[in-house]
N, C-alpha and C positions, 0 to 999 in steps of 0.2 A: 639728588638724582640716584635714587637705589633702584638695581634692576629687579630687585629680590620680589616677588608674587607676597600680600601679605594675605595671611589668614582671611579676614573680610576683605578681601578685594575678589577671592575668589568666588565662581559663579554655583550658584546653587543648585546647578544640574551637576554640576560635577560629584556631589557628594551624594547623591543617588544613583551614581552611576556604579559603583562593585559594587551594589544591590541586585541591579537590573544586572548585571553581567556573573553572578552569580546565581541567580533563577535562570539566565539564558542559559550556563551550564547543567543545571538540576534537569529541566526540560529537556534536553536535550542526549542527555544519560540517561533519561527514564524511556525516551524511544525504542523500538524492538529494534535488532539489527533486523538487517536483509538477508543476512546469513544464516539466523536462526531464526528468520519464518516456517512456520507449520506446514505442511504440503498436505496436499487433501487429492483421494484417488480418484478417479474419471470414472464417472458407474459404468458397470461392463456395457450397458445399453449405449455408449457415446462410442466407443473403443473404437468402429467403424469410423466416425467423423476424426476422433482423433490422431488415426492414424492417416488418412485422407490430408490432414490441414500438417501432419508431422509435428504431432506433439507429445511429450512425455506422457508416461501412464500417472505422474502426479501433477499438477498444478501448485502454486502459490494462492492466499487465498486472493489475491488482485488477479492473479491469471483466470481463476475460476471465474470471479463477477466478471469480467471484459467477455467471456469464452458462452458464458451463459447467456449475456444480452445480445452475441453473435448469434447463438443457434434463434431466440425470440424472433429477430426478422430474417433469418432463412426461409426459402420455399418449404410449404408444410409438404410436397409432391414427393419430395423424394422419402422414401422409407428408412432410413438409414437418423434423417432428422426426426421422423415420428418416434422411432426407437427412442431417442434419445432424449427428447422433451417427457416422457412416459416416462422415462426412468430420473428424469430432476424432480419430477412430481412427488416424489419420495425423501428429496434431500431437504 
C-alpha cells in the first residue's frame, strides 16, 4: 500500500506541461506593454472633431482604428467631418 506517485503511473500530459508553460511565458514577454505603445498625432484637419468628442492631440494606435471607423459612418453634412476624412486620405 505505497502512497508514493511512481514514475510510470504518472500521466503523460504532465510532462508537456513546463513546455507549454514555458512558451506561455516567452509569448507573453514578447507582447508590447500598454505603456510603451507608440502614439500617433490627430492630422490638424480632425483637431476640430477632436476637440468636440474631448480627445488628446495623440491617440494609441487602437484609439486611432476605433476613432477612424467613428468618423467613416458620421454624417458627411457637417464640414468639420469633410475636413477630416480629406486629411486621413493622407495617412
Amino acid at each position: 500500500m505505497g502512497l508514493a506517485i511512481k514514475q510510470s503511473e504518472m500521466s503523460p500530459k504532465y510532462f508537456g506541461m513546463p513546455a507549454l508553460l514555458a512558451a506561455l511565458a516567452l509569448v507573453l514577454l514578447a507582447l508590447p506593454s500598454r505603456a510603451d505603445e507608440e502614439r500617433v498625432r490627430i492630422p490638424d484637419g480632425c483637431r476640430e472633431l477632436a476637440d468636440r468628442a474631448g480627445l488628446p492631440l495623440t491617440l494609441t494606435h487602437a484609439e486611432a482604428i476605433r476613432a477612424i471607423a467613428y468618423i467613416r459612418v458620421m454624417l458627411s453634412q457637417d464640414a468639420a467631418v469633410a475636413r477630416c476624412r480629406q486629411a486621413l486620405r493622407g495617412y
